[in-house]
C-alpha positions as CSV (number, residue, x, y, z in Angstrom):
1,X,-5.4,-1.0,10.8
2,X,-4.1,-3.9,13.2
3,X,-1.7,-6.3,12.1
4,X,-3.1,-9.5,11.3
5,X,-2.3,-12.6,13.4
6,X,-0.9,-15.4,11.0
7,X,-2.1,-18.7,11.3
8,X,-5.4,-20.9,11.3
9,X,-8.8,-19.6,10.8
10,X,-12.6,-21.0,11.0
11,X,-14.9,-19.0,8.2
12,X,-17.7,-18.8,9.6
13,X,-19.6,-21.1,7.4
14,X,-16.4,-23.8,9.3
15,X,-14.0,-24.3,6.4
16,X,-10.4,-24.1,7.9
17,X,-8.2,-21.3,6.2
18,X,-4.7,-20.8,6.5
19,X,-3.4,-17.1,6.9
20,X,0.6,-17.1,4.9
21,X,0.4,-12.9,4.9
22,X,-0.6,-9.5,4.6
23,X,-0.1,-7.7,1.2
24,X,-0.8,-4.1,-0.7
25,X,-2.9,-3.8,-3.7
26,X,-0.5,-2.8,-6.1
27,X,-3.2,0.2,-7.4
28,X,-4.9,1.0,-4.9
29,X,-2.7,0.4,-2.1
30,X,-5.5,-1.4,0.0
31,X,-4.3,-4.1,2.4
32,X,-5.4,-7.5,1.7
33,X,-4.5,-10.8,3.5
34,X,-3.4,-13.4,1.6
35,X,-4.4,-17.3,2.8
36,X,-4.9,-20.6,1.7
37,X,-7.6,-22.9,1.9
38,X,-7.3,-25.9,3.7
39,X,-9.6,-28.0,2.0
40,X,-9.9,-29.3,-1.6
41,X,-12.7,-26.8,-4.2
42,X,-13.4,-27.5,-7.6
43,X,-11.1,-24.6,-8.5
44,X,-8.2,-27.2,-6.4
45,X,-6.8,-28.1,-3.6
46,X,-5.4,-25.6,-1.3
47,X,-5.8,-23.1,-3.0
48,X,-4.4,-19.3,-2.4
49,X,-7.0,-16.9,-1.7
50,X,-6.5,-13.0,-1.4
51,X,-9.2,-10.9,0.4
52,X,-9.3,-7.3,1.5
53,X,-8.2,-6.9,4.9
54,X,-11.2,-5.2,6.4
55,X,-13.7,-7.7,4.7
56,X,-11.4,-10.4,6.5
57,X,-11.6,-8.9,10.1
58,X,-15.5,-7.3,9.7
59,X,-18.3,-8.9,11.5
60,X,-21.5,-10.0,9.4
61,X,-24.8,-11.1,10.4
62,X,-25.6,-14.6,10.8
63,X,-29.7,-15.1,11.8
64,X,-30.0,-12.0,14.0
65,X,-26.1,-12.4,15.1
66,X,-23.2,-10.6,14.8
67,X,-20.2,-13.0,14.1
68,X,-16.8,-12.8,12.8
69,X,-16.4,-13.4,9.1
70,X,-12.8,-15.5,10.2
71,X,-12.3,-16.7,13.4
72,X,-8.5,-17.3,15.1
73,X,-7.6,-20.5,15.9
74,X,-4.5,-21.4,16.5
75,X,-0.9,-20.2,15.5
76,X,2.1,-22.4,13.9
77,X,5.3,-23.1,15.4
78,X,8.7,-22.9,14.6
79,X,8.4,-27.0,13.7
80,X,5.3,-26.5,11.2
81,X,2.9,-28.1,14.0
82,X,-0.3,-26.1,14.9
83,X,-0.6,-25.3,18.4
């Protein structure tokens, strides 16, 4: 599977996710991507979400339309600021 761009995301309900990096179930071996939410729940605030990899880059279905579960936005630089 392609490696996964780090950086901002748009779910495509619009919340803004932050991807921090790829990682291995430790069982299974599955990759999962590892991000943070940008945004406060009523779990907390930014929290750290993990999510299989292929769930992260699938399409779904949206009213008769194919869209991307997580869409790139934009990637950070080496001073922290989103470009």
């Amino acid at each position: 599977m392609k490696k996964i761009q780090l950086g901002r995301y748009r779910h495509y309900k619009g919340k803004f996710y932050q991807v921090i990096a790829e990682a291995r179930h430790s069982e299974t071996l599955e990759e999962m991507v590892v991000y943070q939410a940008l945004y406060k729940t009523k779990f907390g605030k930014n929290l750290l979400w993990v999510r299989p990899k292929k769930m992260f880059l699938e399409e779904i279905v949206i009213d008769g339309k194919k869209v991307k579960r997580f869409r790139f936005v934009s990637v950070r630089t080496r001073s922290g600021m989103l470009q």
